[in-house]
N, C-alpha and C positions, 0 to 999 in steps of 0.2 A: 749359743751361750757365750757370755763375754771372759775375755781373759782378762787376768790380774799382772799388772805390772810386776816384774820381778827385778832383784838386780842383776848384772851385764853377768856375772858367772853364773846366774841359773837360768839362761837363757833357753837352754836346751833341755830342761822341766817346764817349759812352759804349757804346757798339754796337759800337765798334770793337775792344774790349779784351775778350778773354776770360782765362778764367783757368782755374786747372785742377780736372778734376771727377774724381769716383772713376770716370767713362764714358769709354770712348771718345769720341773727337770724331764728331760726328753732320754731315757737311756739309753736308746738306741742310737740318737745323735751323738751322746757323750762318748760311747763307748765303741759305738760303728758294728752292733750285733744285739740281737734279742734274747742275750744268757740272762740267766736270773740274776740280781741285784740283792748283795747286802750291805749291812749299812752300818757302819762303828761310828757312835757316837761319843765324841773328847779319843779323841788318837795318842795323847799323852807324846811320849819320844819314840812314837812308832814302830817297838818292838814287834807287834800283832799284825799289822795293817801292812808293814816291810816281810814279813815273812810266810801267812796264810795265802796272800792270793798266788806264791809261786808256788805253792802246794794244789791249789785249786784253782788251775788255768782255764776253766769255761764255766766260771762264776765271775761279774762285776761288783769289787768293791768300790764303795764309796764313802769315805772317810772324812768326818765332820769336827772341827777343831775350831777351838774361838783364839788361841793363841799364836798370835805369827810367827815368832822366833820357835815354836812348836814344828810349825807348819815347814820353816825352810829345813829344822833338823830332819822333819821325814823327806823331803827333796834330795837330800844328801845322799839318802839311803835307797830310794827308788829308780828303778831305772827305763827306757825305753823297752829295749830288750826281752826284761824280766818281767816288767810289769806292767803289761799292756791293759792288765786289766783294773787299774787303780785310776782313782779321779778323787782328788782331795777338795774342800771347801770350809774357808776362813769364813764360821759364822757362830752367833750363841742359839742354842736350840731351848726351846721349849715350845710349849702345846700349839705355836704357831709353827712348827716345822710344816704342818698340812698345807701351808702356802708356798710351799717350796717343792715336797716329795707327794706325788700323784698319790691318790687310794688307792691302797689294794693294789701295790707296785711292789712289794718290797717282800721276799720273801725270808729274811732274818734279820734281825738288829742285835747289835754287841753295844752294850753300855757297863763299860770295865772299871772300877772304883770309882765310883761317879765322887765329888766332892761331900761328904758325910754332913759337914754342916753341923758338928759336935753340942755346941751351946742349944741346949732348948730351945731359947728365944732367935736361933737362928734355924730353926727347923721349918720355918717358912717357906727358905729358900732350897731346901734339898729339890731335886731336878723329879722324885718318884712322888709325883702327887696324881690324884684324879685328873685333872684336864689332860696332862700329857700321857697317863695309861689311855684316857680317851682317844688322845691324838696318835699313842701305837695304835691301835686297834683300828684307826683309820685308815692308816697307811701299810697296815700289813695286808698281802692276799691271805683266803679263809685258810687255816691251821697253818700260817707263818707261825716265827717263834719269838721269842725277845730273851738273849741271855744276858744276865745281870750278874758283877761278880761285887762284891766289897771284901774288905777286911775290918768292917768296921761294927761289932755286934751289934750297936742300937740299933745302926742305919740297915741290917741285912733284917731285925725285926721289923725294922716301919715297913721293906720293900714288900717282906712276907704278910703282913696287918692288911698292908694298900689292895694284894691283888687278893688274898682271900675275901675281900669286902664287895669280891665282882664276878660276876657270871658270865664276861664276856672272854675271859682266860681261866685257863686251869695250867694248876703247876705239874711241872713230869717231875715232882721229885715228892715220895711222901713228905709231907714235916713244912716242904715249902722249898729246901734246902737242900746241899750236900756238901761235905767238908772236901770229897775229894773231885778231883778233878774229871767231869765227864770224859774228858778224852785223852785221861792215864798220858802214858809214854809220848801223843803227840799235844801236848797242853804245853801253851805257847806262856811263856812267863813275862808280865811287862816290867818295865823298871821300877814302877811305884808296888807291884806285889814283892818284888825280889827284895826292896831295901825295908819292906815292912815286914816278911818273913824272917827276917834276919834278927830281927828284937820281939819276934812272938804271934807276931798277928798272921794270924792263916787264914784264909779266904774262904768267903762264903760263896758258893756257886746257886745260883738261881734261873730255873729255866721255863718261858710261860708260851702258851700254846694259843693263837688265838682261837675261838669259836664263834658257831655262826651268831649266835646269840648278840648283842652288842646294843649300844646307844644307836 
């Protein structure tokens, strides 16, 4: 895997940054061990991605962000030491991630207030459509998970509409949904939930299961 130029003060993250290769991702090269692999995709200011893997030290995160000035803020915050088990990458994902993340590699994906895309007519572009629920279900092993969180009612309706319209996931939450947080007292809060809690909007939690059933 090739590494990405950094500037002279993040020399010593340079481990931490891959970039993309005409290969599949290799996890066991990237990470130097055969732990399970999950996958947050948009890392926002790295609240989640900087604090979960030093909670769960024999799990590989791998953290997918299209924003560079994103990217060096969680640099900041990661360290050798601490986070051995982190590998971040500067890319935009949709339905073609499959040419990057192996099948049936990845045993959880985190997609945490994905961009809502508010305007109807820009409801095109929301990230939860068909091809890319196609492209989780490629890339997860059989009952992998996928947690979806928004604060945005519409966009937490379309996510619940998209995978009720498929047999290849089922939800572990009746309804589709839940207002509180699967994991109580250790629920990692990002910055984009923190300043949207603050004026009202409270998060919708969504959590989908793959089965064998699929395209």
């Amino acid at each position: 895997m090739r590494k990405v130029n950094l500037p002279v003060d993040y020399e010593n993250k340079r481990d931490f940054f891959l970039i993309d290769s005409d290969n599949l991702l290799d996890y066991s090269e990237i990470f130097g061990n055969n732990n399970p692999t999950y996958l947050e995709i948009g890392c926002g200011k790295g609240e989640f991605i900087e604090t979960i893997p030093v909670l769960n030290p024999g799990i590989n995160y791998l953290g997918i962000e299209l924003k560079h000035k994103r990217i060096l803020m969680i640099l900041k915050k990661i360290w050798v030491d601490t986070h051995p088990n982190v590998r971040l990458m500067k890319l935009y994902v949709d339905e073609k991630v499959t040419e990057i993340v192996p099948a049936e590699s990845l045993d959880k994906i985190y997609i945490q207030h994905p961009d809502p895309w508010p305007k109807r007519r820009h409801n095109k572009n929301r990230l939860i459509q068909h091809p890319f629920i196609d492209a989780l279900f490629k890339i997860l092993k059989p009952g992998g998970t996928v947690e979806i969180s928004t604060d945005h009612p519409d966009y937490a309706e379309w996510i619940v509409e998209k995978f009720m319209e498929r047999e290849d996931f089922e939800s572990m939450f009746p309804g589709g949904f839940t207002r509180v947080s699967p994991y109580r007292d250790k629920h990692i809060t990002t910055y984009f939930e923190k300043i949207n809690a603050e004026v009202g909007f409270e998060p919708y939690f969504m959590h989908y299961k793959k089965l064998n059933k699929g395209k």
